[in-house]
C-alpha positions as semicolon CSV with decimal commas, in nm:
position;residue;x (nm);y (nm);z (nm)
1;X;-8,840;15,895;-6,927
2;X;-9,038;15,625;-6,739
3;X;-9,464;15,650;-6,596
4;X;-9,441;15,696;-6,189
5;X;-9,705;15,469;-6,120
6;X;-9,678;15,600;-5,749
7;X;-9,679;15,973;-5,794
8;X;-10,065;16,017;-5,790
9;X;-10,123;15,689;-5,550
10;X;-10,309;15,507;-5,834
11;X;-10,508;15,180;-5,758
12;X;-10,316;14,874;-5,850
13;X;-10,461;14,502;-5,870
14;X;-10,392;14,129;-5,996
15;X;-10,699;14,015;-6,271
16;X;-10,624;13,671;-6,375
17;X;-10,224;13,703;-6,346
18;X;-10,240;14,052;-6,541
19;X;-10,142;14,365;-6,322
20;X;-10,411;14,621;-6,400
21;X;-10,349;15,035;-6,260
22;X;-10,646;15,237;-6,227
23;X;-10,612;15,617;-6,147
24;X;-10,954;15,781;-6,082
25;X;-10,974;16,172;-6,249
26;X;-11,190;16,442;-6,121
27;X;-11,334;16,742;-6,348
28;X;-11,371;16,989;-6,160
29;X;-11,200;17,304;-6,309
30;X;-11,381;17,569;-6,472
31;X;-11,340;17,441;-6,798
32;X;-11,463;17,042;-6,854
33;X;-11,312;17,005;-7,203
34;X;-10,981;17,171;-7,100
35;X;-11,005;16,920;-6,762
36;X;-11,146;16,598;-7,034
37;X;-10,818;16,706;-7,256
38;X;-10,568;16,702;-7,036
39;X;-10,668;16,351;-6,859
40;X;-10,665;16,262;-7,241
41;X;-10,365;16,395;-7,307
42;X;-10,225;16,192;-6,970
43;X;-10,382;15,874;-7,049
44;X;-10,217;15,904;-7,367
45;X;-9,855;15,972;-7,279
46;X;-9,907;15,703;-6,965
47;X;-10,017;15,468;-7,201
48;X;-9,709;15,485;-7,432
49;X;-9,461;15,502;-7,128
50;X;-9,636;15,180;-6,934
51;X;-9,658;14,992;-7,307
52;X;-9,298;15,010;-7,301
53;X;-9,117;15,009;-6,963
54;X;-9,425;14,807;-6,769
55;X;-9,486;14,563;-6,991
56;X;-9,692;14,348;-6,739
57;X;-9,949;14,615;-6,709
58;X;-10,269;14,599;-6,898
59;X;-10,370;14,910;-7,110
């Protein structure tokens, strides 16, 4: 298993030699908690996958 970090065309950038990703999220489904728990539930998972096969990335 390995985080796409081109699938949703996420913003990438340099910070003071650290590679930083930044994917924006819209809430726009009928439901805001089920939209808020499911970017949750992304962030999560992306955050585990990046911490351990892109190493250079911030979190």
């Amino acid at each position: 298993m390995y985080a796409d970090l081109a699938a949703e065309k996420p913003i990438a950038a340099e910070r003071g030699g650290e590679k930083i990703v930044v994917e924006v999220k819209s809430f726009v489904g009928k439901s805001l908690m089920y939209d808020f728990h499911g970017a949750l539930g992304q962030y999560i998972v992306y955050r585990n996958l990046i911490q351990l096969t892109e190493p250079e990335y911030s979190i």
